[in-house]
C-alpha positions as CSV (number, residue, x, y, z in Angstrom):
1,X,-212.7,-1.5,-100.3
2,X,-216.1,-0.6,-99.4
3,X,-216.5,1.1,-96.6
4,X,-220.1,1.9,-94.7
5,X,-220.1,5.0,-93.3
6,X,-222.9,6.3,-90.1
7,X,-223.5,9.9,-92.0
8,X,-224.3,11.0,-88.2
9,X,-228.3,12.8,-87.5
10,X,-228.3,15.2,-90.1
11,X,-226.3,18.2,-89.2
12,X,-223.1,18.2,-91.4
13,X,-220.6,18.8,-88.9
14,X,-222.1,15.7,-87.1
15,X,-220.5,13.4,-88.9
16,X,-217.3,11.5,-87.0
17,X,-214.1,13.1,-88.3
18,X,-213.2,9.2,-89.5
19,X,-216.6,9.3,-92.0
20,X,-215.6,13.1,-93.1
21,X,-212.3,11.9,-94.2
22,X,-213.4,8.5,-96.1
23,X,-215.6,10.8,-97.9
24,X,-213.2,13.3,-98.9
25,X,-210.6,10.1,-100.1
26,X,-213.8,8.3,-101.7
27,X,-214.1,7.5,-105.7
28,X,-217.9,7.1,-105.2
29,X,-220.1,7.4,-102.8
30,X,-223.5,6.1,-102.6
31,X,-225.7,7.4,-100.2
32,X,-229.1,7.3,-98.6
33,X,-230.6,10.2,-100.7
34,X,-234.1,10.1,-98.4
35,X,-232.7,10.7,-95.2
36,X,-229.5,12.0,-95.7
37,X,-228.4,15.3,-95.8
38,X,-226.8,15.8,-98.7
39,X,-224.5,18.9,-97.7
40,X,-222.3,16.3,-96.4
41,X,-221.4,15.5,-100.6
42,X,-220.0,18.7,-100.3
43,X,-216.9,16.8,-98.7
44,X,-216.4,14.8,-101.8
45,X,-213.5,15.1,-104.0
46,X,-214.8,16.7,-107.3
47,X,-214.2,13.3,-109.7
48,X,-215.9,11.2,-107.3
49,X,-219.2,9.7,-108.4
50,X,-222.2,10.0,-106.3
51,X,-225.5,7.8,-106.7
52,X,-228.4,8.1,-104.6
53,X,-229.7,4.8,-103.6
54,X,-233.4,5.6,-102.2
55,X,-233.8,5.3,-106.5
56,X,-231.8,1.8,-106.4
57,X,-232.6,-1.9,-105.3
58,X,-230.4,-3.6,-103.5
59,X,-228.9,-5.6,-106.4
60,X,-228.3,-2.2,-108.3
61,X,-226.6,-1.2,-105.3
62,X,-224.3,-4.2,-105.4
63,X,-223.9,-4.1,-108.8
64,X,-222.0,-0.5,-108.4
65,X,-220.0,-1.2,-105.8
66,X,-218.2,-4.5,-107.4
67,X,-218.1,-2.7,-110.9
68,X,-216.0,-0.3,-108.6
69,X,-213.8,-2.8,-106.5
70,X,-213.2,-4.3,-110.5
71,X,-211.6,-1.1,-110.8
72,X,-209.8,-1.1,-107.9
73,X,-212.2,2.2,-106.5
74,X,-212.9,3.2,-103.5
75,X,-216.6,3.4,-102.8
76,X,-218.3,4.8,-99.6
77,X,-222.0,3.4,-98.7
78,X,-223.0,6.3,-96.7
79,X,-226.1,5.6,-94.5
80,X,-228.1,8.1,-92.1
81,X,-227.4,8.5,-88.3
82,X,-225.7,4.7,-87.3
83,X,-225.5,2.2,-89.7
84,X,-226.3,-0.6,-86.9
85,X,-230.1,0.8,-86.8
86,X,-232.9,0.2,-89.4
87,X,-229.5,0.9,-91.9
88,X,-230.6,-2.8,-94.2
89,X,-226.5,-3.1,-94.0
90,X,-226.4,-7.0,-92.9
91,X,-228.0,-7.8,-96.4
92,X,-225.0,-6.1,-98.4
93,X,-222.5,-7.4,-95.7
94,X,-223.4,-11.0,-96.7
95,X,-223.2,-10.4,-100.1
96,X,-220.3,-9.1,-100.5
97,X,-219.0,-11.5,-98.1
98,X,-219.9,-13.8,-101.4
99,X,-218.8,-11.8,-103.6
100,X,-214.8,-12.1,-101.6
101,X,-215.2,-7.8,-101.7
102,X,-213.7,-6.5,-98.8
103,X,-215.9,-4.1,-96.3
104,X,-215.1,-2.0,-93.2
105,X,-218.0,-0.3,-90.9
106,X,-217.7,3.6,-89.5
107,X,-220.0,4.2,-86.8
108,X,-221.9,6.9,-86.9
109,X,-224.0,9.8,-84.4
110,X,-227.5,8.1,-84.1
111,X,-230.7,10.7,-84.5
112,X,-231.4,9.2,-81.1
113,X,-228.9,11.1,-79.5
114,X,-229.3,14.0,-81.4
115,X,-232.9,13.7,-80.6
116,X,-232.0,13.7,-76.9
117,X,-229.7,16.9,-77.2
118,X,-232.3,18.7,-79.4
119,X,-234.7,17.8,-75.9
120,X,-231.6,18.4,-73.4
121,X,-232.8,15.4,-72.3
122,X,-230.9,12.5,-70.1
123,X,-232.4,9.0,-71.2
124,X,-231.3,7.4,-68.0
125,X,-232.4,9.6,-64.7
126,X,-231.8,8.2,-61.4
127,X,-234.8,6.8,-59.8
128,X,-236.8,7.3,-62.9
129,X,-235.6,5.0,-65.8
130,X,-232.1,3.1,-66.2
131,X,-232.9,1.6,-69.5
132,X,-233.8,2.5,-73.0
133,X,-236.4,0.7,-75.5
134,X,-235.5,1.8,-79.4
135,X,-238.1,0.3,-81.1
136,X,-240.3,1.0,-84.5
137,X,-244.4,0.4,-84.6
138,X,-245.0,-2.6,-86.6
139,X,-246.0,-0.9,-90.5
140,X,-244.9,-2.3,-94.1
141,X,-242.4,-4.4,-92.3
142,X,-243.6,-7.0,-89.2
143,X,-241.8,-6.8,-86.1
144,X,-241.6,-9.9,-83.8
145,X,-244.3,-11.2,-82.0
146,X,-242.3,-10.5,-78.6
147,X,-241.8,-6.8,-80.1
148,X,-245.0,-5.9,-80.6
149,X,-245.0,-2.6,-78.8
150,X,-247.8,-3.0,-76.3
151,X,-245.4,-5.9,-75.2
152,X,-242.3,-3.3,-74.8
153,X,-244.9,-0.3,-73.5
154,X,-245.6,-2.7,-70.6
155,X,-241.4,-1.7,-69.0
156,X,-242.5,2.0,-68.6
157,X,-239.0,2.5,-69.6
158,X,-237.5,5.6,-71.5
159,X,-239.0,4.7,-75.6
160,X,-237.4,6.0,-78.5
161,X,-239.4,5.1,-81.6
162,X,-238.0,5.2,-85.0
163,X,-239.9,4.9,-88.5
164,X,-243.3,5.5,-86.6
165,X,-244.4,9.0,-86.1
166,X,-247.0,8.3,-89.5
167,X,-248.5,5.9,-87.3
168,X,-249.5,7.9,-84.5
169,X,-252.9,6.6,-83.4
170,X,-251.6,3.1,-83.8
171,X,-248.6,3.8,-81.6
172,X,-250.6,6.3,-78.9
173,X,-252.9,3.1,-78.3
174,X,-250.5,0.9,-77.8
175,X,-248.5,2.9,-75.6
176,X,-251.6,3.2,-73.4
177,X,-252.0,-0.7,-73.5
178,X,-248.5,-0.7,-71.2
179,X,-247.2,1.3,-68.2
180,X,-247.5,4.5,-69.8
181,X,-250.5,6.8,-68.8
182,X,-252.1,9.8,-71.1
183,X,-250.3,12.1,-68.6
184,X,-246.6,10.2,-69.5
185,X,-244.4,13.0,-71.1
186,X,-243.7,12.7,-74.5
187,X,-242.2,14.3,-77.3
188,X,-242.1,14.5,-81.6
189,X,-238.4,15.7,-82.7
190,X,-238.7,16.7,-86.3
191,X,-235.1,16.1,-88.1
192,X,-233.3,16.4,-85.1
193,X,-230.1,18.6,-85.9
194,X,-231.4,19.6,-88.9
195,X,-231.5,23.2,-89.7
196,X,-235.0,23.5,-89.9
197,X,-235.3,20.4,-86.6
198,X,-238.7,21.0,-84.6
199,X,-239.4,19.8,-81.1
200,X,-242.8,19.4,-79.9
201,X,-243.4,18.4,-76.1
202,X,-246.5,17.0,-75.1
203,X,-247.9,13.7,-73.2
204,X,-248.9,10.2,-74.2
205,X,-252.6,11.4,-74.3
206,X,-251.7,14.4,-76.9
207,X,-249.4,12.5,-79.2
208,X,-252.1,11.9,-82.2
209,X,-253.2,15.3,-82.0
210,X,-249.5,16.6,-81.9
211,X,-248.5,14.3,-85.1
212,X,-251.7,15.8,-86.8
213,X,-251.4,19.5,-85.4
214,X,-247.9,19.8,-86.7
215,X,-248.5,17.4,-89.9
216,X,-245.6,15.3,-88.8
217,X,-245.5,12.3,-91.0
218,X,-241.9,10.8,-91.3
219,X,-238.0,12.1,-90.4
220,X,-239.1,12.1,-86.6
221,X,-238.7,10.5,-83.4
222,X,-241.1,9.6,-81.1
223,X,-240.0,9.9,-77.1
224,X,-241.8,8.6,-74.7
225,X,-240.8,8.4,-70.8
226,X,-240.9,10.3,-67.2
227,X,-237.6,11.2,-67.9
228,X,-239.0,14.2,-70.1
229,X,-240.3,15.5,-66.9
230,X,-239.5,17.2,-63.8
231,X,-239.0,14.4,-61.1
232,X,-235.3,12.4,-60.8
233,X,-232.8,11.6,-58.1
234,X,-229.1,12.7,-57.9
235,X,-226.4,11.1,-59.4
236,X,-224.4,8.7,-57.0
237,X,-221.3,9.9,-59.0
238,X,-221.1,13.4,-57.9
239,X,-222.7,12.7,-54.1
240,X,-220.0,14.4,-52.2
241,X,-221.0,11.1,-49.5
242,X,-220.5,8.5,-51.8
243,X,-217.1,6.8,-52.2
244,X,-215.7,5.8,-55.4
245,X,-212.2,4.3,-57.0
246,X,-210.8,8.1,-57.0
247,X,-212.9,9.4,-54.9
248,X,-213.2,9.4,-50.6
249,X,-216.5,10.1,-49.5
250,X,-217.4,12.9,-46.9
251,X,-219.1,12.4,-43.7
C-alpha cells in the first residue's frame, strides 16, 4: 500500500493524528525534502527507510515505491501542507493506477490555513469578501490563459498566492491590473507555523519593497484582500435577531 500523506504547514504537531500514525507504522517513507519539515521523520520507526525526493524524478520515485509493494512494504509519500495543492500527486496516482499498486490519500493542514492563523485572519468577512482565489503567478510552469492573474485580480476577492513571492514585481503589477488598489492590505507569511515563521503586513503598493526588504524569495505566501483590514459586518450566525434551525430570534 502506498499511502500519500498531507505532512500539514510545517509545525510538527500539525500534522492530522491519521498521517502521524501511518508514519510511525511506515517501512519507508519518502518525503518532500524541500518543503517539508523533517522533524516530522522523527515519528518513524527506526528500520524504516527514508528518501528525500526533491533529489529524485518522478520515475526514481516510482521505481522505489513498487520495489517496495514487491516486497510487500509499506511506503508513505509524504507531501507538504495538502497533497490536493501544487502536490504533482495525480501524475503518481495514474501510474500506479498502471502499475495495479494500490494507493490511499491523507489529507493534510494546508499552509493556507496556517497562513491565516499566523495573520489571525478570517478569509471570508461579512460584507467584505465570501470567496477565496488560491492561485500561483505564472513562472517555470504556465498557468491557463483564463488564470492568468490580472484575470483572477479583477474579483477583488480574498488572494492567497502560492509558489510566487520570488515574483513579486510581476505579481504587484498584476494585482494592480484588477480590483485591487496600492492601498489593498496585504501580507508575506514566511513558513507559516514554522519555528522561525515571519509575518510581514503591508499593502498592495508595498509588496515589492516588502519581498525585497525582508529578502523573501520562496516558502511564503502572498495575501492579498480587505479582509486584512479593519472594516467587516457581523456574523448573521450569532445576531441575537436572526432566526436559525436551533435558534428563535429576538425582537
Amino acid at each position: 500500500m502506498i499511502d500519500f500523506v498531507g505532512a500539514g504547514p510545517g509545525a510538527e504537531d500539525l500534522i492530522t493524528v491519521r498521517g502521524m500514525r501511518l508514519l510511525q507504522e511506515a517501512d519507508c517513507i519518502i518525503y518532500a525534502g524541500s518543503l517539508v519539515n523533517p522533524g516530522l521523520l522523527s515519528y518513524a520507526n527506526a528500520d524504516c527507510v527514508i528518501y528525500n525526493s526533491a533529489t529524485m524524478h518522478l520515475e526514481e520515485v516510482l521505481e522505489v515505491m513498487e520495489h517496495m509493494e514487491k516486497q510487500g512494504k509499506h511506503t508513505v509519500r509524504l507531501h507538504t501542507g495538502d497533497p490536493s495543492l501544487y502536490g504533482a500527486i495525480r501524475e503518481q496516482l495514474d501510474a500506479l493506477k498502471r502499475k495495479g499498486i494500490p494507493y490511499r490519500i491523507c489529507p493534510g493542514v494546508s499552509s493556507f490555513c496556517g497562513a491565516a492563523a499566523a495573520l489571525e485572519a478570517e478569509y471570508t468577512l461579512p460584507g467584505v469578501s465570501q470567496s477565496v482565489i488560491i492561485t500561483r503567478m505564472e513562472g517555470r510552469t504556465p498557468v491557463p490563459e483564463s488564470e492568468k492573474l490580472y484575470c483572477l485580480a479583477q474579483h477583488g476577492a480574498t488572494m492567497v498566492l502560492f509558489l510566487s513571492s520570488g515574483m513579486a514585481e510581476p505579481v504587484q503589477a498584476a494585482l494592480l491590473q484588477g480590483a485591487y488598489t496600492e492601498e489593498t492590505p496585504c501580507a508575506i507569511v514566511y513558513k507559516a507555523t514554522w519555528p522561525d515563521e515571519k509575518v510581514i503586513r503591508g499593502t498592495v503598493g508595498e509588496l515589492c519593497k516588502l519581498a525585497r526588504d525582508y529578502n523573501i524569495t520562496k516558502t511564503a505566501l502572498i495575501v492579498v484582500g480587505s479582509v486584512l483590514g479593519d472594516d467587516y459586518e457581523l456574523s448573521k450566525l450569532y445576531d441575537k435577531h436572526f432566526t436559525t434551525e436551533f435558534r428563535q430570534g429576538t425582537e
